[in-house]
N, CA and C atoms as an extended XYZ file, in Angstrom:
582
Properties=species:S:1:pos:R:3:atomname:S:1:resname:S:1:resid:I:1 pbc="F F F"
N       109.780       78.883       30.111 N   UNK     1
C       108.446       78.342       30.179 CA  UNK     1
C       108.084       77.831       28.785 C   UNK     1
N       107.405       76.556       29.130 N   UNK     2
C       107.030       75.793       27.396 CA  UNK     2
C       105.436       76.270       27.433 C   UNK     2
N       105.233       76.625       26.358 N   UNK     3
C       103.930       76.717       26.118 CA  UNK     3
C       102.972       76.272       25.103 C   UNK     3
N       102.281       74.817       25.023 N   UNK     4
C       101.766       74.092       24.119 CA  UNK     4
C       100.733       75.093       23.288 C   UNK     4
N       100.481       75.731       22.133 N   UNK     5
C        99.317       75.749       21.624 CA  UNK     5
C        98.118       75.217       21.556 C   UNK     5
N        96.849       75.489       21.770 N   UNK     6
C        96.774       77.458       21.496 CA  UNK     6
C        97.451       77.911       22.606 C   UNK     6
N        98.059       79.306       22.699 N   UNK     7
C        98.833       79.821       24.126 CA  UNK     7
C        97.608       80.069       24.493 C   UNK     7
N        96.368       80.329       24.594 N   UNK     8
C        95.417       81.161       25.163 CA  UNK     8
C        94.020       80.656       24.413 C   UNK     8
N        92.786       80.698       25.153 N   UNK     9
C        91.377       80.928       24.353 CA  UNK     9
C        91.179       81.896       25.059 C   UNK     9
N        91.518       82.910       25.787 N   UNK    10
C        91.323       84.034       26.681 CA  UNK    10
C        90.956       84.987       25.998 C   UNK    10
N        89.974       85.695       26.024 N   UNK    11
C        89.987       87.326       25.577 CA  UNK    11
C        91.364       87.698       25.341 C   UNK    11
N        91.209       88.394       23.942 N   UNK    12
C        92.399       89.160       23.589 CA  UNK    12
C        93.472       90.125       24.538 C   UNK    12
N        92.853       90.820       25.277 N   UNK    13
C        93.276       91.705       26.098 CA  UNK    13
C        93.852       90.827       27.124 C   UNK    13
N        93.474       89.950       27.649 N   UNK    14
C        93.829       88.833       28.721 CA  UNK    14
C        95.161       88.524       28.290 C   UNK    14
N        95.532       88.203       27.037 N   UNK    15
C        96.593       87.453       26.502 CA  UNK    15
C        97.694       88.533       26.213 C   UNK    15
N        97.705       89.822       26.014 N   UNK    16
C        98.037       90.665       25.735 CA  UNK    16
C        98.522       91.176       27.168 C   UNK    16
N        98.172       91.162       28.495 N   UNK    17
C        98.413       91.544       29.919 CA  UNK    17
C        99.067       90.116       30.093 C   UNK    17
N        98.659       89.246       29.712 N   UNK    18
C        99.898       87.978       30.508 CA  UNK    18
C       101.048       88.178       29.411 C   UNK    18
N       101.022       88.555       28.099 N   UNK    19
C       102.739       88.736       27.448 CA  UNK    19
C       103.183       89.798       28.353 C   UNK    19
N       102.558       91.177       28.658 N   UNK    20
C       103.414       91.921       29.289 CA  UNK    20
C       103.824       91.480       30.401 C   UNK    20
N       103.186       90.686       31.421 N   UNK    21
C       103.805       90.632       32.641 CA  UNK    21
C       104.800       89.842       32.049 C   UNK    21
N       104.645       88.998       31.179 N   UNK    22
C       106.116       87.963       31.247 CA  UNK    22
C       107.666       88.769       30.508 C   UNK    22
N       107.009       89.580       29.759 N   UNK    23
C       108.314       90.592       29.185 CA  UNK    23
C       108.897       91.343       30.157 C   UNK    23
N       108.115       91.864       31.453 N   UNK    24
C       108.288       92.867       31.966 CA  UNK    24
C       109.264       91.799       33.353 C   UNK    24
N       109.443       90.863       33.657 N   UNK    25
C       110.011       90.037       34.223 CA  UNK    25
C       111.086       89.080       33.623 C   UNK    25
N       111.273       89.352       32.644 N   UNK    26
C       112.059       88.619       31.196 CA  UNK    26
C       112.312       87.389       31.784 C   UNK    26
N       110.793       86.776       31.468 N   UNK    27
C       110.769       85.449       31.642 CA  UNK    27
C       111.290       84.908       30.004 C   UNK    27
N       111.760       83.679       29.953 N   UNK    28
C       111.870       82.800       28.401 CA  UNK    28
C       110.600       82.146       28.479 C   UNK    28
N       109.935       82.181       27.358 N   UNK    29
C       108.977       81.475       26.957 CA  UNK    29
C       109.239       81.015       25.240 C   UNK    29
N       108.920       80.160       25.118 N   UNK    30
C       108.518       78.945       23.919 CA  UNK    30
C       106.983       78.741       23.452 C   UNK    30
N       106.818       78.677       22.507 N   UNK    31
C       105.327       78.015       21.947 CA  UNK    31
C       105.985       76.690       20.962 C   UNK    31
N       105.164       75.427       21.631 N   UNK    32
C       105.637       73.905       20.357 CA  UNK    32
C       105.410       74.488       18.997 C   UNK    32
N       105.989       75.289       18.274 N   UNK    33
C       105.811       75.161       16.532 CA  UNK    33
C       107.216       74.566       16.131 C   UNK    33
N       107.004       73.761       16.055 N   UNK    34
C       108.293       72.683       15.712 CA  UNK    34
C       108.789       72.836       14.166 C   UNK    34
N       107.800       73.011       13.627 N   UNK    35
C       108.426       72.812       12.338 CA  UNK    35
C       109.272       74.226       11.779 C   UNK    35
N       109.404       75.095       12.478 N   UNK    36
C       110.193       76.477       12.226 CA  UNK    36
C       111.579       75.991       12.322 C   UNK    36
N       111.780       75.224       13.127 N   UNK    37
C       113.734       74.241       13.486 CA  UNK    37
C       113.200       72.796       12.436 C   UNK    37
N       113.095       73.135       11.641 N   UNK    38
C       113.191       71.697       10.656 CA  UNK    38
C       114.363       72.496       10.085 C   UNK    38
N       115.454       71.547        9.388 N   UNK    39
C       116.945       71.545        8.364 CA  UNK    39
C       116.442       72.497        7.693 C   UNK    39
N       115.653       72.210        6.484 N   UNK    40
C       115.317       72.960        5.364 CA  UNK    40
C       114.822       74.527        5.663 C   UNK    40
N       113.692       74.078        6.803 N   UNK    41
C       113.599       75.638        7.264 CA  UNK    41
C       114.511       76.832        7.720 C   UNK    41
N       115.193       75.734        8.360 N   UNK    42
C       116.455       77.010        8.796 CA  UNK    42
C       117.281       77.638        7.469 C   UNK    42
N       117.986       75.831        6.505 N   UNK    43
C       118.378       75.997        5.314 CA  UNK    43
C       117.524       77.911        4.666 C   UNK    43
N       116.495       77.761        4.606 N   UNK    44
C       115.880       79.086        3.619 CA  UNK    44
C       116.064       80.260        4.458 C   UNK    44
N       115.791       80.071        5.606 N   UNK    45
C       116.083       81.716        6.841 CA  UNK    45
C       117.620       81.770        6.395 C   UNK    45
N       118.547       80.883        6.166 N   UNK    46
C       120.224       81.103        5.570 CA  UNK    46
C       120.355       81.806        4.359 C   UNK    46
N       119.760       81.361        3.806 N   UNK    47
C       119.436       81.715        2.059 CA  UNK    47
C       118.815       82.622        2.279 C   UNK    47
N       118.236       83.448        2.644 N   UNK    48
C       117.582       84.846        2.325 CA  UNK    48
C       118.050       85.570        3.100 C   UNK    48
N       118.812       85.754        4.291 N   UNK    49
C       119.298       86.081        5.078 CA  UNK    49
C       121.134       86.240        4.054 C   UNK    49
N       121.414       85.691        4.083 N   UNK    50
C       122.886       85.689        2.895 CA  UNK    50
C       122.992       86.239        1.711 C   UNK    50
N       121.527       86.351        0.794 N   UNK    51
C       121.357       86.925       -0.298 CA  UNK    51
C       120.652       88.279       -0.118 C   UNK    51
N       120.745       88.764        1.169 N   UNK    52
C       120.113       90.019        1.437 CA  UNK    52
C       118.876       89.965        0.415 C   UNK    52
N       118.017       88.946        1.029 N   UNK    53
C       116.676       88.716        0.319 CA  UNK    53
C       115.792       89.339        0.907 C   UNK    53
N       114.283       90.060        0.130 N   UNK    54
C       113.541       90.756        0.610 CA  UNK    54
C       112.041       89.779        1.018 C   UNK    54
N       111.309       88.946        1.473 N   UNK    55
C       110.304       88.130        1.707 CA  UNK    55
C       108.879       89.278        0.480 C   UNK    55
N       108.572       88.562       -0.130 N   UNK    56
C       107.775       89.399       -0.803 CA  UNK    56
C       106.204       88.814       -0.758 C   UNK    56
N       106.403       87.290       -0.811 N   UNK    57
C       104.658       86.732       -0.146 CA  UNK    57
C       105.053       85.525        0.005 C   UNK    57
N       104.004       84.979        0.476 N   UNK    58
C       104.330       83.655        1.361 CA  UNK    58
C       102.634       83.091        1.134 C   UNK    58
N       102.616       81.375        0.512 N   UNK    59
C       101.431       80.553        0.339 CA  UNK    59
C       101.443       79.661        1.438 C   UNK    59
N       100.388       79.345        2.106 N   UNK    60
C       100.669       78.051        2.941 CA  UNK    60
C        99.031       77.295        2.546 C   UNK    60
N        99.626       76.557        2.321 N   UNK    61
C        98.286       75.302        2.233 CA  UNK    61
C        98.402       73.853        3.008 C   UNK    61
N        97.263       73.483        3.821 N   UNK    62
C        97.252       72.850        5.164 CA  UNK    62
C        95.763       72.141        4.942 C   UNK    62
N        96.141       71.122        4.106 N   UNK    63
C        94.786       70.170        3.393 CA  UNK    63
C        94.951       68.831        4.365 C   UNK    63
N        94.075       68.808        5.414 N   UNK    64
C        94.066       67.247        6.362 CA  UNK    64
C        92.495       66.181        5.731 C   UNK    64
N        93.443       65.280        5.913 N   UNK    65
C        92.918       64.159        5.863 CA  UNK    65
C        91.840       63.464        7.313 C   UNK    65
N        90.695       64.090        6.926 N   UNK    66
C        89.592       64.203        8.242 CA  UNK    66
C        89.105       62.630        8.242 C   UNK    66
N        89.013       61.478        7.981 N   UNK    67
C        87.995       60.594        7.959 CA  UNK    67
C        88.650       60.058        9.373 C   UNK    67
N        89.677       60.092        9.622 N   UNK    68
C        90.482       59.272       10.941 CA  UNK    68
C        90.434       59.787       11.863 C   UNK    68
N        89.992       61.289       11.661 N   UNK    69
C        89.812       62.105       12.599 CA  UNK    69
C        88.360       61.861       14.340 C   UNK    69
N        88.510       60.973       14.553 N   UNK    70
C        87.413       60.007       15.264 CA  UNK    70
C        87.727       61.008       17.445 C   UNK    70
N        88.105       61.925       17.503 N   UNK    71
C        88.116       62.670       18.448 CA  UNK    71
C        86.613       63.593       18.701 C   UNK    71
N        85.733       63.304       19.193 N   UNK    72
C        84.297       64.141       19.570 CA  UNK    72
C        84.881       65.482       19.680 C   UNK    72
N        85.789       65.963       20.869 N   UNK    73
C        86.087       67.537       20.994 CA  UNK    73
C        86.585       67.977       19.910 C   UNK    73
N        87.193       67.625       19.204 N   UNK    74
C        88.277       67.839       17.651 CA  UNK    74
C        86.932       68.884       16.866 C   UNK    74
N        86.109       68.336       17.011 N   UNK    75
C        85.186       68.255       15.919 CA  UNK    75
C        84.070       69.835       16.336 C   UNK    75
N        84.231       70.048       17.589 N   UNK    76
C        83.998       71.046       18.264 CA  UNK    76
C        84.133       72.494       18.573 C   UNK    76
N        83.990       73.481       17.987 N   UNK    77
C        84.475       74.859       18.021 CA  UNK    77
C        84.673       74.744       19.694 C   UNK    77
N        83.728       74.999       20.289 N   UNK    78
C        83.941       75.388       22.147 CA  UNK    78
C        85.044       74.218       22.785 C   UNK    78
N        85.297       72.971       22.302 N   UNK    79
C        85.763       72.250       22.654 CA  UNK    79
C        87.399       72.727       22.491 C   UNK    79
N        87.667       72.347       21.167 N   UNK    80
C        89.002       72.422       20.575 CA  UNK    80
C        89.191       73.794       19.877 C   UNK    80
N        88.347       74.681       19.753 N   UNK    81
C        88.979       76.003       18.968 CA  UNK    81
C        88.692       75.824       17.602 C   UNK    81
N        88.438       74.581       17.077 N   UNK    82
C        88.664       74.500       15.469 CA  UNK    82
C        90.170       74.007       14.539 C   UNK    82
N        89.735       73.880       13.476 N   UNK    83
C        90.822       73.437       12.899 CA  UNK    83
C        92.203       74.040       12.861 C   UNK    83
N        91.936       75.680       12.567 N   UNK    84
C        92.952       76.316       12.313 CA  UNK    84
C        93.986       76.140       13.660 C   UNK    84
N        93.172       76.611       14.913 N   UNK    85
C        93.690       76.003       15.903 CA  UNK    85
C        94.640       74.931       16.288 C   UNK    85
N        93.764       74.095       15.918 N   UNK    86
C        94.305       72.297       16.300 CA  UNK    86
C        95.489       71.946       14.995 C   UNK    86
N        95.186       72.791       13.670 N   UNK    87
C        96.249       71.747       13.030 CA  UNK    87
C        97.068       73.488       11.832 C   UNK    87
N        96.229       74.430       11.803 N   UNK    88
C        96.985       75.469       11.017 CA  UNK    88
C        97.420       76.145       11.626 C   UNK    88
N        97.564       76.499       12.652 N   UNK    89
C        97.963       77.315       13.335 CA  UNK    89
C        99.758       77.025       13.597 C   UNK    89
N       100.451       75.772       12.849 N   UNK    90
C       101.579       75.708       12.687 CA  UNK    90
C       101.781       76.256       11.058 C   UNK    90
N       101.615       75.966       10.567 N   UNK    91
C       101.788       76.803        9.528 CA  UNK    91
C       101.797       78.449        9.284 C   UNK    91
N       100.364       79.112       10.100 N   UNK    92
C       100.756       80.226       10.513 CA  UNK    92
C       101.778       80.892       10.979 C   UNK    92
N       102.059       79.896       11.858 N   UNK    93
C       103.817       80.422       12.363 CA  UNK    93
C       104.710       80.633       11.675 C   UNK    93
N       104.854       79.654       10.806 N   UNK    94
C       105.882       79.258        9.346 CA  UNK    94
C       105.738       80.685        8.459 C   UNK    94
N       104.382       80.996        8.464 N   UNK    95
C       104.171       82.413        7.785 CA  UNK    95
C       104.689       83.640        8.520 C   UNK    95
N       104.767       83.517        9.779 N   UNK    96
C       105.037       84.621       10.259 CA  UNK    96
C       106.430       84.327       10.337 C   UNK    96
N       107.024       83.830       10.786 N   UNK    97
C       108.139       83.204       10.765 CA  UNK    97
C       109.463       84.020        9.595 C   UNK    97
N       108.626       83.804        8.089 N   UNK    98
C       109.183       84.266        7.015 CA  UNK    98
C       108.888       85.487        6.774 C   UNK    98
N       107.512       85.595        6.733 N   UNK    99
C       107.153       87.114        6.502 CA  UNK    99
C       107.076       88.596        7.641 C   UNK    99
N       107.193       87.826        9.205 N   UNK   100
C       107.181       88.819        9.852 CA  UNK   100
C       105.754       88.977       10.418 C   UNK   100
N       105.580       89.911       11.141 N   UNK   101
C       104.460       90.107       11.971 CA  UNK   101
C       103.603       90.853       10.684 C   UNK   101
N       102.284       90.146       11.506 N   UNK   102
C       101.205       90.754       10.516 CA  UNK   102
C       100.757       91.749       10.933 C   UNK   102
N        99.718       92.675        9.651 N   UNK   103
C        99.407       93.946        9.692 CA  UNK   103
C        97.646       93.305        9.697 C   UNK   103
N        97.062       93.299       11.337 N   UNK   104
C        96.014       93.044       11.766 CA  UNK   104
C        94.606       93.113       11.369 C   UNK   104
N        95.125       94.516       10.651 N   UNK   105
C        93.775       95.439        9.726 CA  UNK   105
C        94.091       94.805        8.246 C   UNK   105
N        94.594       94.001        8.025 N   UNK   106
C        94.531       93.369        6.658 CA  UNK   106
C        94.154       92.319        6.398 C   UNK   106
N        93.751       91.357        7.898 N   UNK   107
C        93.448       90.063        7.814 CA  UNK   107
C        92.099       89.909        7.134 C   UNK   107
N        91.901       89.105        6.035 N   UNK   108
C        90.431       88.958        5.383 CA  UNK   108
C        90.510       87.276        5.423 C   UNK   108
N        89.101       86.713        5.787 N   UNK   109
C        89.140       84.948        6.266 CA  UNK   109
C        87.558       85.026        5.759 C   UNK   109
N        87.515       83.855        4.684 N   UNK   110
C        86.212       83.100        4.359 CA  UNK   110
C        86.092       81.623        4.426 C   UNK   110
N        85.363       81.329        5.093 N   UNK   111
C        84.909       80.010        5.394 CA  UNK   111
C        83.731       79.048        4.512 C   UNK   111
N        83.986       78.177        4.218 N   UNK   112
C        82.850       77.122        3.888 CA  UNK   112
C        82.530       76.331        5.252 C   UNK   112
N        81.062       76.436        5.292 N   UNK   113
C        80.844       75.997        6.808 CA  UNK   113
C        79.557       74.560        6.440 C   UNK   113
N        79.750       73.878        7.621 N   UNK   114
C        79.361       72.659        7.375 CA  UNK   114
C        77.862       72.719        6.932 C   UNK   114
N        77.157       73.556        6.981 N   UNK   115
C        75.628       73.543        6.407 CA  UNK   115
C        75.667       74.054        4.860 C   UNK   115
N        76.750       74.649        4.167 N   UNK   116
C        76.724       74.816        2.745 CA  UNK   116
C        76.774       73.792        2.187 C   UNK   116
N        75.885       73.628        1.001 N   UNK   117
C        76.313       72.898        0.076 CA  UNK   117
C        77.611       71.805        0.365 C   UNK   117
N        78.634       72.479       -0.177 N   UNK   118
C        80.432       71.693       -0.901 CA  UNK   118
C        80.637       71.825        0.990 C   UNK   118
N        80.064       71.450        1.998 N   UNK   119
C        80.477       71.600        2.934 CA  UNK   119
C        80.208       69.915        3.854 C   UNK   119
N        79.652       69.364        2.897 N   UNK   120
C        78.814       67.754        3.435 CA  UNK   120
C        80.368       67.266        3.512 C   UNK   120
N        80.196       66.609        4.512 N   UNK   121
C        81.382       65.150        3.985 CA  UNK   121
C        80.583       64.018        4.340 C   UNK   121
N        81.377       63.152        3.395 N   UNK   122
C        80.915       61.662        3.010 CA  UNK   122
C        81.908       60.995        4.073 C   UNK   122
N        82.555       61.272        5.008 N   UNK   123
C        83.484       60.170        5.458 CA  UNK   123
C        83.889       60.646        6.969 C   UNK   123
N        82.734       61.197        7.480 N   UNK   124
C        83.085       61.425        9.059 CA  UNK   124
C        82.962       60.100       10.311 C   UNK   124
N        84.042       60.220       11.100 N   UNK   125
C        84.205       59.106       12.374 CA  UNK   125
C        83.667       59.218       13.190 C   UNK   125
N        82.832       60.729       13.481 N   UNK   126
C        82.554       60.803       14.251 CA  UNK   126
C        80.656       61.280       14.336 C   UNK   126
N        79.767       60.941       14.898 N   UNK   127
C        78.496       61.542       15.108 CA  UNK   127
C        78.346       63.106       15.179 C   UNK   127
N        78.775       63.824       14.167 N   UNK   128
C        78.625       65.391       14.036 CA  UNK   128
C        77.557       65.501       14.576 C   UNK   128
N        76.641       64.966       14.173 N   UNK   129
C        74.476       65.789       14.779 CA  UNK   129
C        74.769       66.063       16.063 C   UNK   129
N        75.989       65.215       16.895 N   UNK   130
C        74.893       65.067       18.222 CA  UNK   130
C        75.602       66.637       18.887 C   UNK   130
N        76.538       67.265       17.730 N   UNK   131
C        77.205       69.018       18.461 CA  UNK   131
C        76.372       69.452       17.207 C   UNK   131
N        75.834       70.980       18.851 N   UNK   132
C        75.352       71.840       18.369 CA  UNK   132
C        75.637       72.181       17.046 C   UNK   132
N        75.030       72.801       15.595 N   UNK   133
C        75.204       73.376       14.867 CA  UNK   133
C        76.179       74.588       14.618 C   UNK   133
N        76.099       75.180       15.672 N   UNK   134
C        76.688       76.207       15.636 CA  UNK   134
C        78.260       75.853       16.613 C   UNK   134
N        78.243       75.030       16.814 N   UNK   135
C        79.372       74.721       17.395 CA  UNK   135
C        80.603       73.537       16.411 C   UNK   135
N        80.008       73.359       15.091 N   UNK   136
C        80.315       72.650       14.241 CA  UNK   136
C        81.492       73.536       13.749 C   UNK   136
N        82.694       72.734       12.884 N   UNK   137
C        83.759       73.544       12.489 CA  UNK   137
C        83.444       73.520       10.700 C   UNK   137
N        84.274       74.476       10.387 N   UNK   138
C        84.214       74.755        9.249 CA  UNK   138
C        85.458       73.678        8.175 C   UNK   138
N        84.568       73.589        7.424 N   UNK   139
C        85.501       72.603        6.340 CA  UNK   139
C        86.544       73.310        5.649 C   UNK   139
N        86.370       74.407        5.195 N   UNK   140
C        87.739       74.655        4.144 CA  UNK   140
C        87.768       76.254        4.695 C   UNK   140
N        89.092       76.813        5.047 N   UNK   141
C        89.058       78.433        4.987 CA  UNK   141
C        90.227       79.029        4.156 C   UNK   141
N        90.151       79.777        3.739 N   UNK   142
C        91.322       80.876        2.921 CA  UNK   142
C        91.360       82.173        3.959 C   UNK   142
N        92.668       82.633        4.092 N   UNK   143
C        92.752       83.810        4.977 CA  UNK   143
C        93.928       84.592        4.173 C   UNK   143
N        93.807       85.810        4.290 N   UNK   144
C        95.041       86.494        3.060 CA  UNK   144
C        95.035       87.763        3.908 C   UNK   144
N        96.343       87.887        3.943 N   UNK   145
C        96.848       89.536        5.048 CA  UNK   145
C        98.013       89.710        4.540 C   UNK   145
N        98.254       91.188        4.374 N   UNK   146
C       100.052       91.481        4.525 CA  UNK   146
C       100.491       91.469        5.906 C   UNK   146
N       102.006       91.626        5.345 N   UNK   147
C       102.656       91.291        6.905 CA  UNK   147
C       103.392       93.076        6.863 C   UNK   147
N       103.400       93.711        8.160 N   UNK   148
C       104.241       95.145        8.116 CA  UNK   148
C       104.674       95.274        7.287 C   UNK   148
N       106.021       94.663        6.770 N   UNK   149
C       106.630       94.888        5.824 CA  UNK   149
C       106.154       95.463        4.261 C   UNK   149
N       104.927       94.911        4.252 N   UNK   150
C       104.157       95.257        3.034 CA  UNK   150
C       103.772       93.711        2.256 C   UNK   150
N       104.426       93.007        2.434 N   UNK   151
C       104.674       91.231        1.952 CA  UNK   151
C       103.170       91.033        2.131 C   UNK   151
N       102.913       89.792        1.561 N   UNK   152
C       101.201       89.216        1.509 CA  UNK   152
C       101.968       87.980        1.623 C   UNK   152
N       100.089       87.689        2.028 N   UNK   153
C       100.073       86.213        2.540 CA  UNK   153
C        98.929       85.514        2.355 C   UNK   153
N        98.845       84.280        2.045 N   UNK   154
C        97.978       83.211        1.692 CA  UNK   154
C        98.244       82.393        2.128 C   UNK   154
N        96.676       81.883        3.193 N   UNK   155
C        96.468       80.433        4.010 CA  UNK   155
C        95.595       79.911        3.657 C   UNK   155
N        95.719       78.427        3.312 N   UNK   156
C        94.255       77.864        3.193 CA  UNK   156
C        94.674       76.560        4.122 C   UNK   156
N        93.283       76.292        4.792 N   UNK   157
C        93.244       74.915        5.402 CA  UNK   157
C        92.080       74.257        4.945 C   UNK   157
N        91.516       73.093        4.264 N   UNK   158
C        90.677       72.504        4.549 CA  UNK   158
C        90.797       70.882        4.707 C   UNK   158
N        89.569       70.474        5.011 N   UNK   159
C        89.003       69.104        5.599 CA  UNK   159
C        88.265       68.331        4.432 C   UNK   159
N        89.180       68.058        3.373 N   UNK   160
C        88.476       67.402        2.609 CA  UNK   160
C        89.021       66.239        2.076 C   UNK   160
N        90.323       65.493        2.476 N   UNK   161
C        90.676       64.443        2.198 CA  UNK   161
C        90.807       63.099        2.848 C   UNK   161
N        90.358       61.812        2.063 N   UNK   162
C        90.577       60.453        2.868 CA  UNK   162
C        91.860       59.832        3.192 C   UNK   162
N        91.448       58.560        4.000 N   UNK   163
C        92.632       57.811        4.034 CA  UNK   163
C        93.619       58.483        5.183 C   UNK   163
N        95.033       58.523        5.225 N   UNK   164
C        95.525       59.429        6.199 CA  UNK   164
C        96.847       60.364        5.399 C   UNK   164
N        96.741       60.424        4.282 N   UNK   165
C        98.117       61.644        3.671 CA  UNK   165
C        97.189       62.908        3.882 C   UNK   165
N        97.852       63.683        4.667 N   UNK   166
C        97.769       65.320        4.441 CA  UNK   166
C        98.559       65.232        3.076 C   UNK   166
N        98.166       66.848        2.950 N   UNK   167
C        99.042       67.539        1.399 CA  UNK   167
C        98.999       69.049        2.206 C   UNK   167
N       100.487       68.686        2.701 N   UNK   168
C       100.766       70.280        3.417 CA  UNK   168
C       102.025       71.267        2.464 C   UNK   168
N       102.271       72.436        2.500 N   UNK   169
C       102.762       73.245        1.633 CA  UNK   169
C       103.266       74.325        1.712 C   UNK   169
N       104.485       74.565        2.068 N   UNK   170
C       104.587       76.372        2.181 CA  UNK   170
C       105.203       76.715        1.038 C   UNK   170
N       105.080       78.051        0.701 N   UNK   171
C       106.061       78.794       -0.103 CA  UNK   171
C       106.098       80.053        0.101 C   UNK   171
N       107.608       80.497        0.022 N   UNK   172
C       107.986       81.402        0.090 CA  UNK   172
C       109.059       82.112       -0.968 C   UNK   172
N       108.138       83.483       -1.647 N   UNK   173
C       108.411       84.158       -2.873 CA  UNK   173
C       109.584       85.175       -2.439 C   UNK   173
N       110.792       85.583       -3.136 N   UNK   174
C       111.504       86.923       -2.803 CA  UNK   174
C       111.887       87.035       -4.349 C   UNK   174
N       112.304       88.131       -4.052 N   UNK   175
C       112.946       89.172       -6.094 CA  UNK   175
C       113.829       87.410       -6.444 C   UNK   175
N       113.598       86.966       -7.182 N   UNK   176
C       114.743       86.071       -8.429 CA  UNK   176
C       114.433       84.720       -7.584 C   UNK   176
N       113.723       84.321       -6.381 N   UNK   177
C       113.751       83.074       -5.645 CA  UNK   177
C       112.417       82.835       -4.966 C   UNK   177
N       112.340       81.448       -4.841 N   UNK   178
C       111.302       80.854       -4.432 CA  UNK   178
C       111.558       79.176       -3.722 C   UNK   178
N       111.209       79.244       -2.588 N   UNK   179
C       111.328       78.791       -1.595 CA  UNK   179
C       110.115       77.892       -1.212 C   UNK   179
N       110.398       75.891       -1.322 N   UNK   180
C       108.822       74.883       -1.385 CA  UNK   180
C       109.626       74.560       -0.271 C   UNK   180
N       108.398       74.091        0.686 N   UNK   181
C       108.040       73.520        1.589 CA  UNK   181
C       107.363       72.187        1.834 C   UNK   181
N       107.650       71.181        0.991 N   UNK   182
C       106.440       70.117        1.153 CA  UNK   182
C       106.403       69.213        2.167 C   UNK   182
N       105.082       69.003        2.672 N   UNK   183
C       104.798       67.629        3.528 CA  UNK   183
C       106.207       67.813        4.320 C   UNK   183
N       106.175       68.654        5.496 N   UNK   184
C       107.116       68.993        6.392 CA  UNK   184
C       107.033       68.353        7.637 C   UNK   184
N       106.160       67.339        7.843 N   UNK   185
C       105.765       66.700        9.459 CA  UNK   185
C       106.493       65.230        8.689 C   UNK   185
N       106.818       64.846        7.366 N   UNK   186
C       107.465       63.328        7.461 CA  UNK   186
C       109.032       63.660        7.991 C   UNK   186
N       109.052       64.658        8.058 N   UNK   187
C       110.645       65.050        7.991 CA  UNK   187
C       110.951       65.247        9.714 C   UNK   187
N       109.851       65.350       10.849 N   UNK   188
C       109.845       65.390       11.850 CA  UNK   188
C       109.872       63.667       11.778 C   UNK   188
N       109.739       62.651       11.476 N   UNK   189
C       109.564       61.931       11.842 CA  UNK   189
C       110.457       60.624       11.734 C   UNK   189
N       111.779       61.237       11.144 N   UNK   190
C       113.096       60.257       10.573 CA  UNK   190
C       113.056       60.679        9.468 C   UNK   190
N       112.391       60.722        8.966 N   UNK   191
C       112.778       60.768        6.984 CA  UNK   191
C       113.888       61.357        7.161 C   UNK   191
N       114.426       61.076        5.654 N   UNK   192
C       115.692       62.291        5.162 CA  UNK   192
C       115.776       63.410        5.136 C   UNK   192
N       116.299       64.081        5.433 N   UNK   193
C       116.682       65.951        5.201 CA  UNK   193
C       115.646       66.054        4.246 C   UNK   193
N       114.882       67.276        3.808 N   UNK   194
C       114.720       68.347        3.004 CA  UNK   194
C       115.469       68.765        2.015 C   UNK   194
């Protein structure tokens, strides 16, 4: 079974009773995070995996280029979920990916939300007023958790650039090595290897 992201807007518990039934029937299931099978990515799961490497923290930064962004639901918490949703929530993977499952009680997330101050943008496509306030998404977030292992982690996404280049970013730290990730969606798209 393919399963496009988000797998769920369901109550937690909801999502948590549909993994078990599908484990408990050993169904195959998939979620699209594509960029975990990019060359380079695999390249570093080789390399730390060969150097009996320990994952010690992991940065991801996920800076989009909003002015093109001209989708009404996009723009929508009830609609689309939000950003992290719609565009970090691959990167998340990438984090878990390297660092392993997270330790739940460690997750800490601050938001700049569109009524602060540094929260205006000058270059929206779309009529923000006419969604609710409170249904408005947040411009920039930082989220920082360890993963079981003990490893930390740093996410940031925000909505503050023109034109259409993202500036996307992973890294991944172990004892003597360090592991860049840049602008990983041109590489889905023909470019050259990594």
């Amino acid at each position: 079974m393919f399963v496009e992201k988000p797998i769920s807007t369901s109550p937690v518990p909801d999502v948590w009773a549909c993994s078990q039934f599908l484990k408990e029937r050993k169904h195959i299931v998939s979620v699209g995070y594509m960029l975990r099978y990019l060359k380079c990515v695999q390249m570093a799961k080789e390399i730390i995996a060969r150097e009996n490497l320990t994952v010690m923290g992991v940065c991801a930064r996920y800076i989009a280029a909003y002015a093109k962004i001209d989708k009404m639901f996009w723009w929508d918490k009830d609609m689309a979920c939000g950003p992290i949703v719609e565009q970090g929530t691959h990167f998340v993977d990438l984090c878990r990916y390297f660092g392993g499952e997270a330790n739940f009680k460690t997750i800490r997330a601050h938001a700049l939300e569109h009524f602060e101050g540094p929260g205006k943008l000058s270059a929206l496509s779309v009529k923000e007023d006419s969604i609710p306030p409170e249904r408005r998404i947040p411009r920039m977030t930082v989220a920082t958790w360890k993963f079981v292992s003990g490893a930390v982690c740093s996410f940031t996404h925000g909505l503050v650039l023109h034109g259409s280049r993202y500036d996307t970013t992973l890294e991944v730290y172990c004892d003597g090595w360090s592991f860049r990730l840049v602008d990983p969606y041109k590489y889905l798209t023909g470019s050259p290897a990594c």
